[in-house]
N, C-alpha and C positions, 0 to 999 in steps of 0.2 A: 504494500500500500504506500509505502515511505515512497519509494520508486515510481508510482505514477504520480504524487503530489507533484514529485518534483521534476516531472519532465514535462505534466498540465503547466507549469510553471513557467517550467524554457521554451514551452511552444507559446505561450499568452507572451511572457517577453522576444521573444524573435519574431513574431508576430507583428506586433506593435513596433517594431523595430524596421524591419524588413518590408512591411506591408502598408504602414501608414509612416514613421517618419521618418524614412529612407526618401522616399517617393515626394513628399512633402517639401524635404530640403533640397532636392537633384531639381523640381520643379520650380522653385523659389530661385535658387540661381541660374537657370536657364532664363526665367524670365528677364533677369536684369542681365545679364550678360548678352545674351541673345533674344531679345522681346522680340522680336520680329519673327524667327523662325517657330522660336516656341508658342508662339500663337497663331500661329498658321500664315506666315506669308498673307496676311489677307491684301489685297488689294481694294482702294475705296474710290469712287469718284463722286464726288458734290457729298463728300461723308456716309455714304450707302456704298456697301459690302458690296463688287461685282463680281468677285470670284479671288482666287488663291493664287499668288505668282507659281507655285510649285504642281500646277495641276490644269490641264488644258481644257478649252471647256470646245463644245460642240457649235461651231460658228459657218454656218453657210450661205450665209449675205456677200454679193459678188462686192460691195462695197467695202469687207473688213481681207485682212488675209487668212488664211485657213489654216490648222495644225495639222499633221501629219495624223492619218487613219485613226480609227480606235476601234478594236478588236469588239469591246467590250460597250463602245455607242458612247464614250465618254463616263460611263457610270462608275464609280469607285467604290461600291464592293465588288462586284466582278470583275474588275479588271485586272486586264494580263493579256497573255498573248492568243493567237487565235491556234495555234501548235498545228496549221496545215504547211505540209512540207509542198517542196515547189512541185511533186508530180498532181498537189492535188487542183483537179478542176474549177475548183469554188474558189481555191487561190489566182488561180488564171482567169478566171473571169472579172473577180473582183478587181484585180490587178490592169484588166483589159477597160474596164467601166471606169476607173480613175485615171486611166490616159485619155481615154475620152475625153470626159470631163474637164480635167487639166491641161491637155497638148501632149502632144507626141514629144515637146522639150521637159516635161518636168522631173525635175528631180528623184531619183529612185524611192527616198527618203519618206514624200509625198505618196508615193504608188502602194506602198505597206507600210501597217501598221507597227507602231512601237510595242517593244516588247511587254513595257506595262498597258500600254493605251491609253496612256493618259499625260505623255509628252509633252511638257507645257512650250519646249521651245521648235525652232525650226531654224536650219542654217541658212545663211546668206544668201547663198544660189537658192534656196526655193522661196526666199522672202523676195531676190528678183524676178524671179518666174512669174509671179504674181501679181508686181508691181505695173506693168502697163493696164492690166485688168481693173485695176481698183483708180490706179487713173483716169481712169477713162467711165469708170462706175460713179466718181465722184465731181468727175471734170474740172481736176487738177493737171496741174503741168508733172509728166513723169519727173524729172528731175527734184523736185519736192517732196515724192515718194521713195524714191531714192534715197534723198538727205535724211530723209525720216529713217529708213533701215539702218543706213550706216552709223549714224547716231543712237538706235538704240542696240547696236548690234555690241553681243558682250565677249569679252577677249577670255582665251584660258585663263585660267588663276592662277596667279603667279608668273605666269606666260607660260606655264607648259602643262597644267593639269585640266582638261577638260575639252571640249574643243569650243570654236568661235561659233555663237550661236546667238540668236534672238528669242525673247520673250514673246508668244504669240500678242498676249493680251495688253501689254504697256503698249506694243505695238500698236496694237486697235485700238485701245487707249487714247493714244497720241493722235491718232487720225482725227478722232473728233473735237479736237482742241482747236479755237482759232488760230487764224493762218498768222 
């Protein structure tokens, strides 16, 4: 009996320990060290929540640019990959309907899905691929869309960790800002 008092004991203290102020403290300083991340990346415009820098949302207005597929329709509990290898048909169709759609120039990147599906960014060449489309949806001068890419366009980190990529949504963001 001595022997389960006192392991009732150690499991109510590690408990307490491990389960509530472990988590508690790791939480408290994430927030102040990193409040941005640790809150979700939110993105805001006019102070209302439009969505999450870290999570692509589903955009098919020929006015904004587009993210890269989503296996998964944009939804984030199911997301992930779609696991069809390249002999499968449903891959080659799909893959055949987003050239279409896109041009016979776009980017590979653009034609399948990321392997979460939920890719918030897109590289340079498929944010130019894009760019006479959304000029001419908007009836701006391309070169403005242009400036717009390469200014939000974000370097590796550090210069060698990551590759150069753009944010879909600061992106489309920024489009709607005056000129």
């Amino acid at each position: 009996m001595k022997n389960i008092l006192q392991s009732l004991r150690i499991l109510l203290v590690l408990t307490v320990l491990t389960g509530v102020a472990y988590p508690l403290v790791v939480t408290a300083i994430a927030r102040v060290a990193f409040h941005d991340a640790a809150t979700g990346s939110l993105v805001k415009k006019g102070g209302e929540v439009v969505g999450s820098a870290l999570l692509a949302q589903k955009t098919e207005s020929p006015k904004y640019f587009w993210p890269r597929p989503s296996a998964g329709d944009f939804a984030t509990v199911p997301s992930g990959a779609s696991n069809k290898g390249p002999t499968s048909a449903d891959l080659v169709k799909s893959i055949a309907e987003r050239r279409e759609k896109l041009g016979k120039d776009a980017p590979d990147e653009m034609l399948t899905a990321s392997g979460s599906g939920l890719d918030p960014h897109i590289s340079p060449a498929s944010a130019k691929q894009q760019a006479p489309r959304i000029a001419s949806e908007r009836k701006l001068p391309l070169d403005r869309i242009e400036n717009l890419i390469e200014l939000y366009t974000e370097r590796p980190q550090f210069g060698i960790f990551g590759e150069t990529r753009i944010n879909v949504l600061t992106l489309n963001l920024a489009l709607d800002q005056p000129q």
